[in-house]
N, C-alpha and C positions, 0 to 999 in steps of 0.2 A: 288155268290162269288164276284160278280163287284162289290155290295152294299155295301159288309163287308170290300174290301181293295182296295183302292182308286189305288193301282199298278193293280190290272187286269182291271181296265177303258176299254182298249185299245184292251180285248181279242177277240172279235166279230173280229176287222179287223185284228188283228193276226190269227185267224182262218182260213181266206179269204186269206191272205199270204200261209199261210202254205198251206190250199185245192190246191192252184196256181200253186205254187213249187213242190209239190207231183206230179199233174196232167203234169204238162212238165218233171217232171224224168222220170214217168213213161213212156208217151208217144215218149219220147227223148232213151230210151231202147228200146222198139218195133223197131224204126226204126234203131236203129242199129246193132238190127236181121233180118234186111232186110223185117220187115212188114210197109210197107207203108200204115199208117192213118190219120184219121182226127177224132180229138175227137168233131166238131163240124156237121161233117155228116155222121149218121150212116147208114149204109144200111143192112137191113134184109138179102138182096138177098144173101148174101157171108155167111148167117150164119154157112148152112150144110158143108162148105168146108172149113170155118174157126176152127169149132169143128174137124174137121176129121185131119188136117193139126195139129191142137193142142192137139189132143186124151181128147178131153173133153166129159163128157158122156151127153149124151142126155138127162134131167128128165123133169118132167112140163107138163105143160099144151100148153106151145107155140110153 
């Protein structure tokens, strides 16, 4: 689509905007349900009590 209209040049870094913007809404909500995160350090260890606190169901392999 870049090739055929010389207006989406720019969509890669528009992409990169928007993934940006998404990722601080979302994570700017969490915290103002009182979960404190970091989307740059994940820890496994909180997983079983982050499901249970959120009633997500267990499926997988992991």
């Amino acid at each position: 689509m870049q090739e055929a209209f010389v207006t989406y040049q720019g969509l890669p870094v528009w992409a990169q905007y928007t993934n940006a913007t998404h990722q601080f809404v979302i994570w700017t909500a969490l915290e103002s349900e009182g979960l404190d995160t970091s989307l740059q350090h994940y820890n496994p260890l909180i997983d079983e009590e982050g499901q249970d606190g959120m009633e997500i169901r267990r499926t997988g392999s992991s």
